[in-house]
Backbone and ligand atoms as CSV (ligand in chain L), in Angstrom:
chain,resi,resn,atom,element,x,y,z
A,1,UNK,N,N,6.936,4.630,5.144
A,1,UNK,CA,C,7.000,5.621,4.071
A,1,UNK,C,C,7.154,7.027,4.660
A,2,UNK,N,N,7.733,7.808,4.041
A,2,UNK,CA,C,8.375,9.082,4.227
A,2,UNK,C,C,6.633,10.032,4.455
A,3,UNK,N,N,6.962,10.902,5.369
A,3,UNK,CA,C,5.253,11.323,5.802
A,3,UNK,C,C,5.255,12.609,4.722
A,4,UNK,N,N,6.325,13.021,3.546
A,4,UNK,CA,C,6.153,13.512,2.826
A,4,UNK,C,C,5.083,13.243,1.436
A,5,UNK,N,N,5.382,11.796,0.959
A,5,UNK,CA,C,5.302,11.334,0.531
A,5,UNK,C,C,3.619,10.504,0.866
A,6,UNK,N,N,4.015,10.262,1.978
A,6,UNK,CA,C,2.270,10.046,2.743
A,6,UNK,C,C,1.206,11.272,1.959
A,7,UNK,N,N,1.917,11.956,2.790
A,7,UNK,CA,C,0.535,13.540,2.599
A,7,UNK,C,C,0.313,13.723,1.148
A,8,UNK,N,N,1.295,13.512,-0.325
A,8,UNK,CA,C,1.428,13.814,-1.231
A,8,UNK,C,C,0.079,12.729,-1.553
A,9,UNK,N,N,0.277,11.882,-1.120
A,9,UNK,CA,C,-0.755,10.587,-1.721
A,9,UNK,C,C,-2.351,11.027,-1.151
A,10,UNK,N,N,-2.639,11.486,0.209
A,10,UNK,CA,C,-3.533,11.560,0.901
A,10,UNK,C,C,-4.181,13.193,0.284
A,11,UNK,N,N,-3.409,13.978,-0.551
A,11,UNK,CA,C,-3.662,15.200,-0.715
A,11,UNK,C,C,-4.218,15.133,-2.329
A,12,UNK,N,N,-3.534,14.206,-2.952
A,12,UNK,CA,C,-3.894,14.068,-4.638
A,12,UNK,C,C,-5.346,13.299,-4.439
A,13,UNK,N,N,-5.332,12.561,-3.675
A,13,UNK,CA,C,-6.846,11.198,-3.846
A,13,UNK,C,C,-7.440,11.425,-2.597
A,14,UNK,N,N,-8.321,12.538,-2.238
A,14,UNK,CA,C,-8.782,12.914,-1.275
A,14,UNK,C,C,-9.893,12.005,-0.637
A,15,UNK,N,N,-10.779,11.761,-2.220
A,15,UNK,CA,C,-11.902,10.911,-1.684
A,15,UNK,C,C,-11.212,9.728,-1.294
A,16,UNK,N,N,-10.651,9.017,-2.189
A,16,UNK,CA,C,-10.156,7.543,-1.768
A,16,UNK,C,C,-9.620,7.387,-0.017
A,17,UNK,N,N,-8.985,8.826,0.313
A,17,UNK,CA,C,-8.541,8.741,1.921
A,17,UNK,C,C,-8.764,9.437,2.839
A,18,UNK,N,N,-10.842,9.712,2.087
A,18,UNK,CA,C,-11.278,10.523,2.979
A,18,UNK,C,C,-11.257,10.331,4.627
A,19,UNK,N,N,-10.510,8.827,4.709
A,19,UNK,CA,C,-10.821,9.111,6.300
A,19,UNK,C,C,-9.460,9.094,7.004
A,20,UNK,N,N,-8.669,9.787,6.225
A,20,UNK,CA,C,-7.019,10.195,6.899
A,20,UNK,C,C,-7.164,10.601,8.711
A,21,UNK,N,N,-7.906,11.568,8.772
A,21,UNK,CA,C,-8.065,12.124,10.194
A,21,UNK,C,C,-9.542,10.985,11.178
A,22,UNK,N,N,-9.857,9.958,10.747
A,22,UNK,CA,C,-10.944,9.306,11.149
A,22,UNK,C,C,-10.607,8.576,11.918
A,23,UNK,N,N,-11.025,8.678,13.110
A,23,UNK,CA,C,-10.662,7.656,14.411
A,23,UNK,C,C,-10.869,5.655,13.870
A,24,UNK,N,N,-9.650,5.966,15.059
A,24,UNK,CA,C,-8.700,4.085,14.260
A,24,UNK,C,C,-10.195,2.960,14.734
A,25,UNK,N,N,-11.152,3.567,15.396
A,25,UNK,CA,C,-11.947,2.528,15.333
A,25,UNK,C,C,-13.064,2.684,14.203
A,26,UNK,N,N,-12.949,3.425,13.548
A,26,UNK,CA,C,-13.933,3.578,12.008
A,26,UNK,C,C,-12.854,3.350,10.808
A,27,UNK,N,N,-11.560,3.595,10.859
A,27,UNK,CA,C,-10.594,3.574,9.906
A,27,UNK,C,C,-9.121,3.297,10.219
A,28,UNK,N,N,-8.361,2.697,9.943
A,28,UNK,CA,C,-7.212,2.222,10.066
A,28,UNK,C,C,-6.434,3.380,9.021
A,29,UNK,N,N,-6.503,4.238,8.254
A,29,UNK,CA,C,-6.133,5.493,7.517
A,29,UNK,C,C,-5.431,6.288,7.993
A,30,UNK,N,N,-5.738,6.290,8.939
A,30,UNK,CA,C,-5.030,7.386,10.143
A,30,UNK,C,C,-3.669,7.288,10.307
A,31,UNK,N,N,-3.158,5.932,10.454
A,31,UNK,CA,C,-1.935,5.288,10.635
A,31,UNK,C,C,-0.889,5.069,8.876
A,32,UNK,N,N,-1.624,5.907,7.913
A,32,UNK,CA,C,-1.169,5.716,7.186
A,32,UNK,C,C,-0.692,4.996,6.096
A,33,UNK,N,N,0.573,5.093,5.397
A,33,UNK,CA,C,0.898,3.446,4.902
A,33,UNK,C,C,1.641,2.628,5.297
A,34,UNK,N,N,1.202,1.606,5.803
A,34,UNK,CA,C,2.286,0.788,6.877
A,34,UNK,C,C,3.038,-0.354,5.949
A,35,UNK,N,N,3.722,0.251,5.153
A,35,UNK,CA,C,4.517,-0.137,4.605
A,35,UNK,C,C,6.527,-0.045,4.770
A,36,UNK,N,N,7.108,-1.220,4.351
A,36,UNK,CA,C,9.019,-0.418,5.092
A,36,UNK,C,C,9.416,0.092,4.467
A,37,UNK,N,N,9.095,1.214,3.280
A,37,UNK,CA,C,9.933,2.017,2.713
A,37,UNK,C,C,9.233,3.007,1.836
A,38,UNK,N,N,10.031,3.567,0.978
A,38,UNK,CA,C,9.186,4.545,-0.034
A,38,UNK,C,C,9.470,3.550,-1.710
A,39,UNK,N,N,9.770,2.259,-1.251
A,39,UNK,CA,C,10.161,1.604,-2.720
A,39,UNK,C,C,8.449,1.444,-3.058
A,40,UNK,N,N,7.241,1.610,-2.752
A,40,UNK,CA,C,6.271,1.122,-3.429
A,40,UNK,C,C,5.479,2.301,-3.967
A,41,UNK,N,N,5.762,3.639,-3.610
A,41,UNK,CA,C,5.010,4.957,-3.422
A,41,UNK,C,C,4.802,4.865,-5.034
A,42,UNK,N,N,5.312,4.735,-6.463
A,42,UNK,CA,C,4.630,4.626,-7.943
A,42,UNK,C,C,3.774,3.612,-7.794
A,43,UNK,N,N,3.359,2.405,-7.423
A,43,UNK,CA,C,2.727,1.251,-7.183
A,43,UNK,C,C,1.192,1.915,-6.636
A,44,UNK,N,N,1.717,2.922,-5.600
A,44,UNK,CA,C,0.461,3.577,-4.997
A,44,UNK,C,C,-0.070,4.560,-5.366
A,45,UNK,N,N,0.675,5.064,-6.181
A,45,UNK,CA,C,0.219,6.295,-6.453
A,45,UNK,C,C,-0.441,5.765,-7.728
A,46,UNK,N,N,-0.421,4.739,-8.902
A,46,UNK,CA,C,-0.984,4.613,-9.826
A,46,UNK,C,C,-2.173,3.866,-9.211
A,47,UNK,N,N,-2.107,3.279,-8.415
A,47,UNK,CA,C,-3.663,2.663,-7.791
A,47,UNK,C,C,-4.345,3.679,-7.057
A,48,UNK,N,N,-4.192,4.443,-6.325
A,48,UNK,CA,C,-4.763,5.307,-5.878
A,48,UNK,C,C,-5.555,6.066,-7.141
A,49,UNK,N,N,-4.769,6.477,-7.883
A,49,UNK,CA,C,-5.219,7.025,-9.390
A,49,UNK,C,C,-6.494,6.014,-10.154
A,50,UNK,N,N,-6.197,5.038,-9.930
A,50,UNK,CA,C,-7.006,4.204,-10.558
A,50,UNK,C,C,-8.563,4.010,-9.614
A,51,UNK,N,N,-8.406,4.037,-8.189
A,51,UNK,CA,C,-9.545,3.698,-7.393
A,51,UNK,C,C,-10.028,5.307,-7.190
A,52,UNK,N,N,-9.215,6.502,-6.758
A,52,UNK,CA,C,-10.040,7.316,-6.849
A,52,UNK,C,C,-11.028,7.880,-8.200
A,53,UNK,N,N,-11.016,7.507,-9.349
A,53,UNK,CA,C,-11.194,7.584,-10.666
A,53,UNK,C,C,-12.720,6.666,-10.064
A,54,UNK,N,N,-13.007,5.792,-10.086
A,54,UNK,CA,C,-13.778,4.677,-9.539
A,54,UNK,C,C,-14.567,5.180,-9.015
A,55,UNK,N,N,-13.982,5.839,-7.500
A,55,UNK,CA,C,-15.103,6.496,-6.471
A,55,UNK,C,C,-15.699,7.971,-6.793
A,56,UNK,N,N,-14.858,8.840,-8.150
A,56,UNK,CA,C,-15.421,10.008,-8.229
A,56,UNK,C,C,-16.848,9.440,-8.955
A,57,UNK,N,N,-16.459,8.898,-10.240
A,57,UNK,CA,C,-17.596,8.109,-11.131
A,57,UNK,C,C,-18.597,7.508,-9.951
A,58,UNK,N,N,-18.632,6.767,-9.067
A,58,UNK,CA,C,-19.782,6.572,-8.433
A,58,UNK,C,C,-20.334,7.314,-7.470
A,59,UNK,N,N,-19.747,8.416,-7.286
A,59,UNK,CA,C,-20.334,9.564,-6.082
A,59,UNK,C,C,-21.636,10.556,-7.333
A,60,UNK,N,N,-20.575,10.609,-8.517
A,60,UNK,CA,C,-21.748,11.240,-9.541
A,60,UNK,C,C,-22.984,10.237,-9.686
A,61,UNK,N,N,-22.813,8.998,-9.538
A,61,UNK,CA,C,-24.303,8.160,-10.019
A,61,UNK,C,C,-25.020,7.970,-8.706
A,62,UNK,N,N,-24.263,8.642,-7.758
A,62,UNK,CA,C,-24.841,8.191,-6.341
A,62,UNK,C,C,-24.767,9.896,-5.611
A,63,UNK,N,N,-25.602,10.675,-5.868
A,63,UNK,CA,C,-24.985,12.054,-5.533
A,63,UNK,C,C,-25.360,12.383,-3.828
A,64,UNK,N,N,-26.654,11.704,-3.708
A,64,UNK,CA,C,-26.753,11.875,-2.024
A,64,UNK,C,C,-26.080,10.752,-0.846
A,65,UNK,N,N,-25.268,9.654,-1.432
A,65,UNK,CA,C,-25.209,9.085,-0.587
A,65,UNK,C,C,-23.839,9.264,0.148
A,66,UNK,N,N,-23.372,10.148,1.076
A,66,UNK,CA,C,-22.814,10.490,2.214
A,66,UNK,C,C,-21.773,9.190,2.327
A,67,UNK,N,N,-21.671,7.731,2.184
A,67,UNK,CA,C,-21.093,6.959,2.459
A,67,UNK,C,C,-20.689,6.227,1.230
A,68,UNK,N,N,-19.404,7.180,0.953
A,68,UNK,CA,C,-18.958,6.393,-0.686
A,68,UNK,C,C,-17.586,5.456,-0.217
A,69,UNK,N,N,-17.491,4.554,-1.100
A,69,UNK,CA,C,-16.190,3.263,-1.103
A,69,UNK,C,C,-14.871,4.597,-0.823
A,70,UNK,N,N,-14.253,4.141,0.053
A,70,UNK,CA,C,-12.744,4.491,0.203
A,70,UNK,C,C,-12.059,3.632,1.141
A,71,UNK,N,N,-10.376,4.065,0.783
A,71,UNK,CA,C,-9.509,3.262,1.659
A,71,UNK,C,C,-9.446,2.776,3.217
A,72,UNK,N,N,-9.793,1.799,3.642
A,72,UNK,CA,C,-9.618,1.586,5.190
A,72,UNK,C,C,-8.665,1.027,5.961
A,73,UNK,N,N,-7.550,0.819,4.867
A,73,UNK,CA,C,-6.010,0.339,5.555
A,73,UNK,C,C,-5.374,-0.137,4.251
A,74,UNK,N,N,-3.980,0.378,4.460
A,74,UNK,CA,C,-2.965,0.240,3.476
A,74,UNK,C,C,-1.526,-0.479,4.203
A,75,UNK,N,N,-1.234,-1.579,3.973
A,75,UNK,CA,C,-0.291,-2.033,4.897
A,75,UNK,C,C,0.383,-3.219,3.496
A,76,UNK,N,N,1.529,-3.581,4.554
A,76,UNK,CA,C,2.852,-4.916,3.977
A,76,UNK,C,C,2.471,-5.996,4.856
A,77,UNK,N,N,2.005,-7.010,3.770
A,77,UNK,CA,C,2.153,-8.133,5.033
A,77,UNK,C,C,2.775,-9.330,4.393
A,78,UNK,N,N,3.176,-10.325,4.772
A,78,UNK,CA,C,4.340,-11.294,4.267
A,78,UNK,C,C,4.589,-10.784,2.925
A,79,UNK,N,N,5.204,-9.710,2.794
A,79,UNK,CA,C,6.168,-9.094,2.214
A,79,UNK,C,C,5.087,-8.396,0.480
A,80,UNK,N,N,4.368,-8.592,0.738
A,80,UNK,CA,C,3.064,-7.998,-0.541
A,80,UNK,C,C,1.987,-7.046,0.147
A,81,UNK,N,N,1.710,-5.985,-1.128
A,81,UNK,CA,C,0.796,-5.237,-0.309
A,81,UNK,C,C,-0.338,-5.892,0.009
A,82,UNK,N,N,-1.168,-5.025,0.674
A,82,UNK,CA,C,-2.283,-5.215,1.278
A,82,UNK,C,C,-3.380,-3.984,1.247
A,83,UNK,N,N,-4.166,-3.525,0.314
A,83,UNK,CA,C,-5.082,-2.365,0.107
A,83,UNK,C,C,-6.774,-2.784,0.577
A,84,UNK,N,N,-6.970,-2.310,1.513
A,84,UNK,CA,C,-8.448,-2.688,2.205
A,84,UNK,C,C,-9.378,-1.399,1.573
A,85,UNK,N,N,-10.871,-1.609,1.120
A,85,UNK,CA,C,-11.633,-0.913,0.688
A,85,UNK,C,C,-12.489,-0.771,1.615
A,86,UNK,N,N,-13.832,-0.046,2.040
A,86,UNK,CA,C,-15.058,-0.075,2.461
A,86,UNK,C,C,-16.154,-0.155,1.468
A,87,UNK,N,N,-17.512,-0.524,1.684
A,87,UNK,CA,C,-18.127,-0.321,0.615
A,87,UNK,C,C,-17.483,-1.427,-1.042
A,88,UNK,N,N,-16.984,-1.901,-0.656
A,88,UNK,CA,C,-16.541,-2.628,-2.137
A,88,UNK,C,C,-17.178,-2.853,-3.096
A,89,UNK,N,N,-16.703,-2.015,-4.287
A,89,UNK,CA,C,-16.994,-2.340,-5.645
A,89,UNK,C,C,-16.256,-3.596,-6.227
A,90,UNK,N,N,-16.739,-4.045,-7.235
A,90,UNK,CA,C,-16.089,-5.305,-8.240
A,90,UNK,C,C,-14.592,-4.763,-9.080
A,91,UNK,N,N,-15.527,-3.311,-9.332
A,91,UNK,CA,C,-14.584,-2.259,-10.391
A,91,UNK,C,C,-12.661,-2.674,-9.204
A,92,UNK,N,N,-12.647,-2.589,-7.988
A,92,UNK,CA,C,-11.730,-2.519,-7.491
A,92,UNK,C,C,-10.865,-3.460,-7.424
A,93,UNK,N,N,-11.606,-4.715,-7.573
A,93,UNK,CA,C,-10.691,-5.801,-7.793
A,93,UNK,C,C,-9.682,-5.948,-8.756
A,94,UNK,N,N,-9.683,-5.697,-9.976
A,94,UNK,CA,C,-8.804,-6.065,-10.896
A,94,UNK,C,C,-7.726,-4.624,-10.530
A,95,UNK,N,N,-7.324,-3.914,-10.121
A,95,UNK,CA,C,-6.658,-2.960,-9.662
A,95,UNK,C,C,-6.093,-3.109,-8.392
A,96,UNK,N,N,-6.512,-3.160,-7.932
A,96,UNK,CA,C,-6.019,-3.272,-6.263
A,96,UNK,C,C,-5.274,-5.351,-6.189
A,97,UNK,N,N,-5.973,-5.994,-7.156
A,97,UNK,CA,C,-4.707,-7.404,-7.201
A,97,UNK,C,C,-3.624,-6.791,-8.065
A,98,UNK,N,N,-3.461,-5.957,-9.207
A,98,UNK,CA,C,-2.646,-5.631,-9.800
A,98,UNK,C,C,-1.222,-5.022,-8.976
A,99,UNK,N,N,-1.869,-4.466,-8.228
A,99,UNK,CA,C,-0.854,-3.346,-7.767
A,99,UNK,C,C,-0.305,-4.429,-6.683
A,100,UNK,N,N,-0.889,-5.503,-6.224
A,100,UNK,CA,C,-0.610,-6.029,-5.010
A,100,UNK,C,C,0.485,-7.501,-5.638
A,101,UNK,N,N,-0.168,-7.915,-6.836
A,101,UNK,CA,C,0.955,-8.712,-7.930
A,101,UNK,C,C,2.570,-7.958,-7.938
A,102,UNK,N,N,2.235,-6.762,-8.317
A,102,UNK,CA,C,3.557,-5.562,-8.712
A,102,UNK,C,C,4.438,-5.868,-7.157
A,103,UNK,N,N,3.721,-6.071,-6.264
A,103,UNK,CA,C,4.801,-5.574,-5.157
A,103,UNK,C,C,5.159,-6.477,-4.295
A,104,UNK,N,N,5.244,-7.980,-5.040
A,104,UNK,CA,C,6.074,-8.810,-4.917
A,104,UNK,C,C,6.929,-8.808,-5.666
A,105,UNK,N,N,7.157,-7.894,-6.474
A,105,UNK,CA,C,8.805,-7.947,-7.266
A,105,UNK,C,C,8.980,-6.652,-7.386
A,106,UNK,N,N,8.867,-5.346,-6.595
A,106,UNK,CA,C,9.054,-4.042,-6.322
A,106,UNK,C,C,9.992,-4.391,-4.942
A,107,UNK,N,N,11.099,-3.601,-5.138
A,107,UNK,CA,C,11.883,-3.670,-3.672
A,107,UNK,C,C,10.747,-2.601,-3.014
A,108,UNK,N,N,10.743,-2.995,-1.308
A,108,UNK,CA,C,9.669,-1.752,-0.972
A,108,UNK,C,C,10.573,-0.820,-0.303
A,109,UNK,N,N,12.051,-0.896,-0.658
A,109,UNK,CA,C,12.993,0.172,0.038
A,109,UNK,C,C,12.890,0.909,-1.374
A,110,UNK,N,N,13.491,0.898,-2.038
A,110,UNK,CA,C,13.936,1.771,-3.282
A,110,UNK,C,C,12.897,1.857,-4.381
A,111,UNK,N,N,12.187,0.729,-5.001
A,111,UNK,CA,C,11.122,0.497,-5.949
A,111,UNK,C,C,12.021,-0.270,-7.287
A,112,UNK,N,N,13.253,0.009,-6.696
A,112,UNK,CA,C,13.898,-1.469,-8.119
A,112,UNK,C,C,13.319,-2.572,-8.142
A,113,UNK,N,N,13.618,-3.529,-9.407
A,113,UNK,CA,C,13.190,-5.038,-8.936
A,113,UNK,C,C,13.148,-5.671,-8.164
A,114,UNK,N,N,12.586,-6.331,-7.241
A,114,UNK,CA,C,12.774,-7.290,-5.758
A,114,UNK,C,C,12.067,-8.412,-6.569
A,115,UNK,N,N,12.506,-9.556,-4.736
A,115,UNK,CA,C,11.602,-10.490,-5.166
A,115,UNK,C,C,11.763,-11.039,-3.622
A,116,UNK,N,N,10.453,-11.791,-3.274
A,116,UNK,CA,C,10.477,-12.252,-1.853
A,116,UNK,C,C,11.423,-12.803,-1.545
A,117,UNK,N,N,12.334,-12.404,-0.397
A,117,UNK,CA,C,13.362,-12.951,0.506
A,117,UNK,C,C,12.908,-12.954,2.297
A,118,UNK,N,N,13.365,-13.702,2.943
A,118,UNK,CA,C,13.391,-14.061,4.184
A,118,UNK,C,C,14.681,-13.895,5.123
A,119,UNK,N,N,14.633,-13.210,6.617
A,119,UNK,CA,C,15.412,-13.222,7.167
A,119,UNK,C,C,15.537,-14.649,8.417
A,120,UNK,N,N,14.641,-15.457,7.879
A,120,UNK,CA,C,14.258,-16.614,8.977
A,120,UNK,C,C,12.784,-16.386,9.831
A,121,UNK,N,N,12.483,-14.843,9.753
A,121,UNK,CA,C,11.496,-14.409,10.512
A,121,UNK,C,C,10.404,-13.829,9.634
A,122,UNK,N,N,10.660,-12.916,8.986
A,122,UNK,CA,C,9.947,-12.116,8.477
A,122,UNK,C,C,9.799,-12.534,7.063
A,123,UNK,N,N,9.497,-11.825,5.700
A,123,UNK,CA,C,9.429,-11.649,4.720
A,123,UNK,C,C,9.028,-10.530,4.425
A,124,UNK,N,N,10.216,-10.010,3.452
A,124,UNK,CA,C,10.158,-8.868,2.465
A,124,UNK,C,C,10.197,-9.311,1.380
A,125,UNK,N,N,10.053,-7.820,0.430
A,125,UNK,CA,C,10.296,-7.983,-1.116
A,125,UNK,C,C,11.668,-6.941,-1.290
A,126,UNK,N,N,12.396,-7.144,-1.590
A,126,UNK,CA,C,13.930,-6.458,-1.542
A,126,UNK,C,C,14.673,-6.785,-3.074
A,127,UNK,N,N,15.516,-5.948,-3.468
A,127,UNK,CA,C,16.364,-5.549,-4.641
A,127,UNK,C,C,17.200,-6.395,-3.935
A,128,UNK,N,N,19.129,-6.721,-4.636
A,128,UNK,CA,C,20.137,-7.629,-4.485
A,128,UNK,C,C,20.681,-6.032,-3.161
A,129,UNK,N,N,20.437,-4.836,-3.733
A,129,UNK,CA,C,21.129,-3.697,-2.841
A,129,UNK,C,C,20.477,-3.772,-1.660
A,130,UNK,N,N,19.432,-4.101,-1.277
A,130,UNK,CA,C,18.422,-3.907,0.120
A,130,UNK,C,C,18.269,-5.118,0.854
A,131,UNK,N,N,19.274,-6.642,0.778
A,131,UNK,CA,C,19.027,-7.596,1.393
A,131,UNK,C,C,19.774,-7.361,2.938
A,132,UNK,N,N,20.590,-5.993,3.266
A,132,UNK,CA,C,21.122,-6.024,4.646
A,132,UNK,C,C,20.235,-5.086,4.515
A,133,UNK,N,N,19.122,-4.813,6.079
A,133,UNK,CA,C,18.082,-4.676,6.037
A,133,UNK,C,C,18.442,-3.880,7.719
A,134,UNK,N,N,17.941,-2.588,8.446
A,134,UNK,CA,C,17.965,-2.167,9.577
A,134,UNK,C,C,16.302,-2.465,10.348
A,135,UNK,N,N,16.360,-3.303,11.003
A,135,UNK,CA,C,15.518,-3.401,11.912
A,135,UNK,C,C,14.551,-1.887,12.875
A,136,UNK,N,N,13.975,-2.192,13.574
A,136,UNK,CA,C,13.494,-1.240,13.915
A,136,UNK,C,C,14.220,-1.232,15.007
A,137,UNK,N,N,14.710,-1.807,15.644
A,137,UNK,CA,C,15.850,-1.953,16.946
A,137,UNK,C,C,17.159,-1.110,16.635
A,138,UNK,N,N,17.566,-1.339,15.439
A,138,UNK,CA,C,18.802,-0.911,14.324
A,138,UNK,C,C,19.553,-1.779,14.533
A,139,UNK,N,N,19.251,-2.964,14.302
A,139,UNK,CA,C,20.130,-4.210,13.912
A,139,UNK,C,C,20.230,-4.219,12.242
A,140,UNK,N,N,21.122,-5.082,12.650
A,140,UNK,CA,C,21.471,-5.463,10.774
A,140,UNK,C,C,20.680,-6.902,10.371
A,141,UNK,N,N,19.389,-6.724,9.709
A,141,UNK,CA,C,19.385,-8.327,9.155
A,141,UNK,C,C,19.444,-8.433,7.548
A,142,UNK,N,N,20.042,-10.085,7.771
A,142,UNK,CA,C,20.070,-10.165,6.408
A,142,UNK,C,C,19.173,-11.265,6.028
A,143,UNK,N,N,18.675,-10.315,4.653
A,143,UNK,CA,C,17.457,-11.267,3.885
A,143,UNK,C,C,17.820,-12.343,2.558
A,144,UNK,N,N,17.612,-13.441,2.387
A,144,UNK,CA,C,17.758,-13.996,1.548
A,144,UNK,C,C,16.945,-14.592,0.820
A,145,UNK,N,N,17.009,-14.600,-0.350
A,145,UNK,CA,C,15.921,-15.551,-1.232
A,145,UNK,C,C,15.641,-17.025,-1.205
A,146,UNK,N,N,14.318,-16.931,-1.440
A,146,UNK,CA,C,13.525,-17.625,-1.528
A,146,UNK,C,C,12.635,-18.270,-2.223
A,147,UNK,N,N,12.013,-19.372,-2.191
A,147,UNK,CA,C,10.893,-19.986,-3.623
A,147,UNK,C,C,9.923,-20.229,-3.145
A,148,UNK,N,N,8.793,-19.355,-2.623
A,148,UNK,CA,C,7.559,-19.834,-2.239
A,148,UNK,C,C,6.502,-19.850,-3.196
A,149,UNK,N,N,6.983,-18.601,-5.009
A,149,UNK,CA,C,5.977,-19.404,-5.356
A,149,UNK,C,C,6.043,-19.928,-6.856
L,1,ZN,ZN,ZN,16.079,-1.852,-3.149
């Protein structure tokens, strides 16, 4: 994701990523969203909205306690997000599967419709426009669909 677009997220939901600058052995935050594109950034930005909402409400019922629920890694993994909490509330569950449902059929290049495809190796979630795909090498792969579920 575009580090514009990073900071925009990390700057609106402060508590949720209070530990942006927090060394990678207390927080995985640091590294951002390790996601392949800016196709999921509405996906995140309405969950972020939704969990920081969560953690302001329990910092008020909890006013001294120094160690409130926030994000500890945001990543893509076989081709769906992946949103890690600390501290976990219940409240977070039905939100954080929502958003993670959404982005198996969110391309994570653009944010059009996708749906899981495979290059033989990997798995993404990709639109019909995003199945030739640049590697991090800058190869060309191509992804094709799939029925896993
Ligand atoms: Zn796309």
């Amino acid at each position: 994701m575009q580090k514009e677009l990073e900071e925009k997220l990390f700057d609106t939901f402060p508590n949720l990523y209070a530990d942006r600058h927090a060394d990678p052995s207390v927080s995985l935050v640091c590294f951002g969203f390790e996601v392949g594109g800016d196709g999921w950034f509405q996906l995140l930005w309405d969950l972020s909205e939704k969990l920081e909402k969560i953690i302001i409400a329990w910092k008020a019922k909890y006013p001294k306690e120094e160690n409130f629920p926030r994000a500890v890694q945001m990543k893509e993994k076989m081709a769906g997000l992946r949103f890690y909490m600390s501290n976990y509330l219940d409240e977070f569950e039905e939100p954080i599967a929502e958003a993670e449902r959404k982005s198996y059929v969110t391309c994570e290049i653009c944010g059009e419709v996708g749906e899981v495809m495979s290059n033989g190796y990997w798995l993404k979630t990709l639109c019909p426009k995003h199945v030739v795909y640049k590697t991090h090498w800058g190869e060309d792969s191509v992804y094709r669909q799939i029925k896993i579920f």
